[in-house]
N, C-alpha and C positions, 0 to 999 in steps of 0.2 A: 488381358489388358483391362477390359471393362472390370474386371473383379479387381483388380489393383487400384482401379479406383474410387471403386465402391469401398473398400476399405480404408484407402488415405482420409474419404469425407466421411467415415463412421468415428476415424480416431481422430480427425478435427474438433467434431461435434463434440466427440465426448470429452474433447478437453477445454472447450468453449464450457462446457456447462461447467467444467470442476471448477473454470474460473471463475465463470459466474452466482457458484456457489461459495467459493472462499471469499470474493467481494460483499455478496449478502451476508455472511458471519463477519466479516469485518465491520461492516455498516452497523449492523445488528449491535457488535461490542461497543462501538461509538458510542452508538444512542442510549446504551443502558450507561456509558462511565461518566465521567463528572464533565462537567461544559471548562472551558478555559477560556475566560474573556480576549479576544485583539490584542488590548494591551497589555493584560501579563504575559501571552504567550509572544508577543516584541521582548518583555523586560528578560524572559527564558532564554530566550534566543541570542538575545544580546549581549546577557552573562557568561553564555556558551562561547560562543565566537570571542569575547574578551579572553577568558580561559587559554582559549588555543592561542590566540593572538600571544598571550605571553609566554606559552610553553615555546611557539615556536620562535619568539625573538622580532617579532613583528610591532 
């Protein structure tokens, strides 16, 4: 029983960390790509949602 558990909290851990590693490469990619101001990424999004608004008839 105790060995059952010691492994459940080994394979936690080590998928705690893989998250916490794929979030630092993501952060990481952010900060190397280009910045998108508030208001363009409203005017992006807005263009989006219009899009679909009229594919679906909305």
């Amino acid at each position: 029983m105790l060995q059952q558990g010691l492994e459940l909290l080994r394979l936690r851990t080590e998928g705690e960390e893989l998250e916490v590693a794929a979030l630092r490469k993501i952060i990481g990619a952010r900060r190397e790509g280009e910045f998108v101001s508030n208001v363009t990424m409203k005017g992006k999004i807005a263009t989006i949602a219009d899009k679909k608004r009229r594919v679906h008839g909305e």
